[in-house]
C-alpha positions as CSV (number, residue, x, y, z in Angstrom):
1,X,-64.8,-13.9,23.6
2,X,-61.3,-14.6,23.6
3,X,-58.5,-14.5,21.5
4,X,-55.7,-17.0,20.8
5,X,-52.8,-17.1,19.2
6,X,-51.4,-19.7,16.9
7,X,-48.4,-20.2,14.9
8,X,-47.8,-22.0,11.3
9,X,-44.4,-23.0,10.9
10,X,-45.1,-24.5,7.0
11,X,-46.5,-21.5,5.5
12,X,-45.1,-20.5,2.5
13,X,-44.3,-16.9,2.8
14,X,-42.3,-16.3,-0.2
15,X,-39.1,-13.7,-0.3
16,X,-38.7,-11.3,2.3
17,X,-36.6,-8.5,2.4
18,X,-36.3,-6.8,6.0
19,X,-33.7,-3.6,6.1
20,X,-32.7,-2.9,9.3
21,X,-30.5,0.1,11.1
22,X,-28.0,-2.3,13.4
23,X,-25.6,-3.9,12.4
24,X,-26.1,-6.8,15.0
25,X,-28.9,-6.9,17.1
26,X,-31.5,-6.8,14.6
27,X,-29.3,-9.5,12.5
28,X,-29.2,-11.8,15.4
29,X,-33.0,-11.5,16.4
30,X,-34.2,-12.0,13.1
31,X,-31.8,-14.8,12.7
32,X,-33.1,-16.5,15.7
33,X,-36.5,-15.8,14.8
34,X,-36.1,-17.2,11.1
35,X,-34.4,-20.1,11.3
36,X,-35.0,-21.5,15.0
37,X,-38.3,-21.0,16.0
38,X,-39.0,-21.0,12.0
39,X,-37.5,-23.1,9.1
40,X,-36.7,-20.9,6.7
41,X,-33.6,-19.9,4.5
42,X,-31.9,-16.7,6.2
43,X,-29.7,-14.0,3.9
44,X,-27.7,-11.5,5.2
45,X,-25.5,-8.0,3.7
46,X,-24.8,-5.8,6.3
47,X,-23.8,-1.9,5.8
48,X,-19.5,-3.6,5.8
49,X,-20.1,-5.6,3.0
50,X,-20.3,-9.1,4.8
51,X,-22.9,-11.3,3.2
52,X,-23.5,-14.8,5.0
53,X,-26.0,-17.3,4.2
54,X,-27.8,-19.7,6.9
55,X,-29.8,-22.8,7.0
56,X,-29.7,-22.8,2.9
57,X,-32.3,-25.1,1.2
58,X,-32.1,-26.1,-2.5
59,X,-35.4,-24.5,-4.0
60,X,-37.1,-22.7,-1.4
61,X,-40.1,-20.5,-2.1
62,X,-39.8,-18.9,1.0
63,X,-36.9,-17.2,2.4
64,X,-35.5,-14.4,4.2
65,X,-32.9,-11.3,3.1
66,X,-31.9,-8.7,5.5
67,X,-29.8,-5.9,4.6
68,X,-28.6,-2.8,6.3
69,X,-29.8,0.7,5.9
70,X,-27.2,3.0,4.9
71,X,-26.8,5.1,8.4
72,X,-28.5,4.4,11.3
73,X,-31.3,7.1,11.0
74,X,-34.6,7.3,8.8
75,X,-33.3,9.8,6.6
76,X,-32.2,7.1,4.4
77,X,-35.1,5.8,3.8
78,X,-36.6,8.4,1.7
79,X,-36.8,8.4,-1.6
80,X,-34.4,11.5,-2.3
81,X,-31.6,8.9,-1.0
82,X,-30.2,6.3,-3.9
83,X,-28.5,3.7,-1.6
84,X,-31.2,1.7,-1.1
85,X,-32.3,1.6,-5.0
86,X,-28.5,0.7,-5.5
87,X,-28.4,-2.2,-3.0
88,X,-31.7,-3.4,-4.4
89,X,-30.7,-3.7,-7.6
90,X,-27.1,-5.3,-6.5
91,X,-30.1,-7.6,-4.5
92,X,-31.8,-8.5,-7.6
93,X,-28.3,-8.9,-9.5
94,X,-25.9,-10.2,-8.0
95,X,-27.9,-12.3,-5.2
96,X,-30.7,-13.3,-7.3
97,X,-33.1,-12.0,-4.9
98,X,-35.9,-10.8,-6.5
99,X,-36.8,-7.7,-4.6
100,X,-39.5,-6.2,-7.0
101,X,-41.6,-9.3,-6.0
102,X,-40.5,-9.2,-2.3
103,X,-42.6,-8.1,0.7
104,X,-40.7,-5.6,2.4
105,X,-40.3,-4.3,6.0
106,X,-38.4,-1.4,7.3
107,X,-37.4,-1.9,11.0
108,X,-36.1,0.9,13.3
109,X,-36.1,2.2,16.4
110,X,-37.8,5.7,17.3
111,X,-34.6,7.4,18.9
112,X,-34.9,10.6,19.9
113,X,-31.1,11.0,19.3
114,X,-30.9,9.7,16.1
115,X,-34.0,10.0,14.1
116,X,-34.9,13.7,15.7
117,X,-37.3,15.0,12.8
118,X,-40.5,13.8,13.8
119,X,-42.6,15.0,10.7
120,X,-40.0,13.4,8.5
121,X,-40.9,9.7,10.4
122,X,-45.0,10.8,10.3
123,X,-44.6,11.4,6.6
124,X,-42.3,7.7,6.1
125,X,-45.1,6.1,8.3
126,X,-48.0,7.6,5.6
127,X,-45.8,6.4,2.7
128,X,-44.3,2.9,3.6
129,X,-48.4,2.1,4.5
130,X,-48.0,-1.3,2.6
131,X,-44.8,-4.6,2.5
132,X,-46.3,-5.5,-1.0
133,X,-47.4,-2.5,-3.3
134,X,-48.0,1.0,-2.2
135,X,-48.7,2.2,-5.5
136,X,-45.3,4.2,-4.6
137,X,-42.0,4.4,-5.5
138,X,-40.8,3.7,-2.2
139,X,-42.4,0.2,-1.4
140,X,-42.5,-1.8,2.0
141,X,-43.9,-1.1,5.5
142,X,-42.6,0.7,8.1
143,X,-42.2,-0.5,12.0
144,X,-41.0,1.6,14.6
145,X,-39.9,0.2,18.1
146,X,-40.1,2.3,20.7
147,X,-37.8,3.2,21.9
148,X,-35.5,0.6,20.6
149,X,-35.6,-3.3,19.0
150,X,-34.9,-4.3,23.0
151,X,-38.3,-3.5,23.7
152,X,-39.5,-6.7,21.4
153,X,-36.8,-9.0,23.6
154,X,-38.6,-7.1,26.8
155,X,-42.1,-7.8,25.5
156,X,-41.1,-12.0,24.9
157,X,-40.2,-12.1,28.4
158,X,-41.8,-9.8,30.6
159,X,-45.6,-9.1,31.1
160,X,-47.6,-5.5,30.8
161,X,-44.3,-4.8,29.4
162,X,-46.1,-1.5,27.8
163,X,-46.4,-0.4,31.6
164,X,-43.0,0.3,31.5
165,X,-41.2,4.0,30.2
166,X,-37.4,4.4,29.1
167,X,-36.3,7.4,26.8
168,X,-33.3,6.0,25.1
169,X,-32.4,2.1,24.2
170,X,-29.3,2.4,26.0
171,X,-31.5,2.5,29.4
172,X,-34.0,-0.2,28.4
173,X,-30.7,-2.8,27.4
174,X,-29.0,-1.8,30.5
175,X,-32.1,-2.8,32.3
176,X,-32.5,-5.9,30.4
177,X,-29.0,-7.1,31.2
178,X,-30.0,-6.5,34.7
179,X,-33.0,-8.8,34.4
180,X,-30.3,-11.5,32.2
181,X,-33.5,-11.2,29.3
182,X,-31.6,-11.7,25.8
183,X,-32.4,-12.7,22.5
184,X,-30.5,-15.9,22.6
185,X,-33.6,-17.6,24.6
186,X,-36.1,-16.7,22.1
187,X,-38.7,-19.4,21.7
188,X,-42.1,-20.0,20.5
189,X,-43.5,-19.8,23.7
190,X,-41.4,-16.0,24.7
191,X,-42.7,-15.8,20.3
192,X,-46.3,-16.2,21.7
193,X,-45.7,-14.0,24.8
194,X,-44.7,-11.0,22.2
195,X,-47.6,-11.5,20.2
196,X,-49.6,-11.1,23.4
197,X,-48.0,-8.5,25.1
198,X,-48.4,-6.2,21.9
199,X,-52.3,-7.3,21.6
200,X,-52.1,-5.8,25.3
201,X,-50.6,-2.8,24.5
202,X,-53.4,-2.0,21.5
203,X,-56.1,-2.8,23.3
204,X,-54.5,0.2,26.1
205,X,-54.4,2.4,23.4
206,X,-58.1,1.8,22.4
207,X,-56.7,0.0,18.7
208,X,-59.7,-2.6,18.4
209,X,-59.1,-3.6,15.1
210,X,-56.5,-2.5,12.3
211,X,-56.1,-3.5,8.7
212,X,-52.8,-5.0,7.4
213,X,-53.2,-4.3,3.9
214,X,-53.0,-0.8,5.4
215,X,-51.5,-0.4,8.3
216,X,-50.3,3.1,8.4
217,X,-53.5,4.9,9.9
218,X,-53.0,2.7,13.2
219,X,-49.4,2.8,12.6
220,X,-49.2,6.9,13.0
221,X,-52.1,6.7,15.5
222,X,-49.6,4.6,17.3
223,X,-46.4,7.3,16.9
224,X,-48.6,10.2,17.5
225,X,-49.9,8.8,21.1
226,X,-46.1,8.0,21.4
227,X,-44.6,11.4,20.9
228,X,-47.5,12.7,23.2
229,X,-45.8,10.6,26.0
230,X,-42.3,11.3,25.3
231,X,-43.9,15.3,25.2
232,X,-45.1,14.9,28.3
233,X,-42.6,13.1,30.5
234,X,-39.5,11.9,27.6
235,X,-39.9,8.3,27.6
236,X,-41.9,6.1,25.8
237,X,-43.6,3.3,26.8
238,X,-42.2,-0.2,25.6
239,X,-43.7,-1.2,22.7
240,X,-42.2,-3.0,19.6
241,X,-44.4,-3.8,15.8
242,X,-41.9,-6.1,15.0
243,X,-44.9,-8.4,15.7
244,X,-47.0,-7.4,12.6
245,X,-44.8,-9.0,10.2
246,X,-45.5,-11.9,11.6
247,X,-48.9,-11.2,11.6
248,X,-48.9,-9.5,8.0
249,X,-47.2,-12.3,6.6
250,X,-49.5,-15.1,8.2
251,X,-46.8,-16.6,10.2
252,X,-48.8,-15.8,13.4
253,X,-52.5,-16.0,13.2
254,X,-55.0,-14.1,16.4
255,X,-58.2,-16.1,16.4
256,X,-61.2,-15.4,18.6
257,X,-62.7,-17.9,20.4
């Protein structure tokens, strides 16, 4: 049997509130991703205050927000740290985004320089299980990229990408400035290849099926295998989740045939 993937560019996904740890990368990916090889209204607010709207439609059901986390680490995340509740209520306020009805995803990078308390990320991973409701006060999904958001651009463009080791992001977008692979050629056919390559990299790890309503069981199955790696030789091996949003959210469908 075999599995294809197919995209629907007219779905009506409703609000979407991504926070992210860069302040550009992540921006411009996401941007690209939104509102070129999708239609849809794109927010921004990053950690300096600068807010900037793009491709702005007069009522739209669907639409994107993305907004820095406070540092660049995980630690402010949790639910001891009152940024986040702060910048969702300015959200809900000031932009009329309405965040308490908003699937949410938390994207970040496993780096071993900057997020270094591995329990800490095991115990976010069991708690951010969920983008709609985790019957938590914390709410959304978490999705690591290891070791960096690069390794998404790597896995558009290059193939058995999860073949491949680095131990920081600073290697990996050294190496994919060597091999002149950026975000800025992002299509629905690199989209596709993404998709593919991370379907690849489950299947290597023996994930044969996973549920989206609750995705944190494959999610730390996915980190613990990780850290076992990085144990045994520091690196991990490229692999971004960046691609289940898509999934969660419908925008990308996997259909066997």
């Amino acid at each position: 049997m075999m599995t294809t993937i197919h995209i629907h560019k007219d779905k009506n996904i409703g609000k979407i509130l991504l926070v992210v740890e860069g302040e550009r990368t992540e921006f411009y990916l996401l941007h690209k991703i939104f509102t070129q090889v999708f239609d849809y209204q794109y927010e921004k607010l990053d950690r300096m205050n600068r807010y900037q709207k793009y491709n702005d439609k007069d009522g739209i059901p669907s639409s994107i927000f993305v907004v820095n986390s406070e540092q660049s680490a995980l630690s402010t995340v949790s639910n001891s740290n009152d940024y986040l509740d702060t910048l969702f209520e300015r959200l809900i306020e000031e932009y009329k985004f309405p965040v308490d009805r908003a699937a949410i995803y938390y994207l970040f990078d496993r780096d071993v320089k900057s997020n270094t308390d591995a329990r800490h990320i095991a115990n976010l991973i069991r708690l951010l299980a969920n983008a709609r409701d985790n019957g938590m006060e914390r709410q959304g999904l978490l999705l690591l990229s290891y070791p960096c958001i690069e390794s998404f651009t790597a896995s558009a463009f290059i193939d058995d990408v999860f073949d491949q080791e680095f131990e920081l992001g600073k290697q990996l977008k050294q190496y994919l400035d060597m091999c002149k692979h950026n975000q800025s050629r992002l299509d629905e056919a690199s989209l596709i290849h993404a998709v593919a390559e991370m379907s690849r990299a489950f299947a290597q790890l023996g994930i044969a099926s996973y549920d989206l309503d609750h995705f944190s069981d494959t999610n730390l199955f996915i980190f613990e295998r990780q850290e076992l790696n990085y144990a045994a030789n520091h690196k991990y091996r490229l692999l971004s989740l960046l691609c289940i949003m898509l999934l969660d959210l419908g925008l990308i469908e996997l259909r066997k045939d």
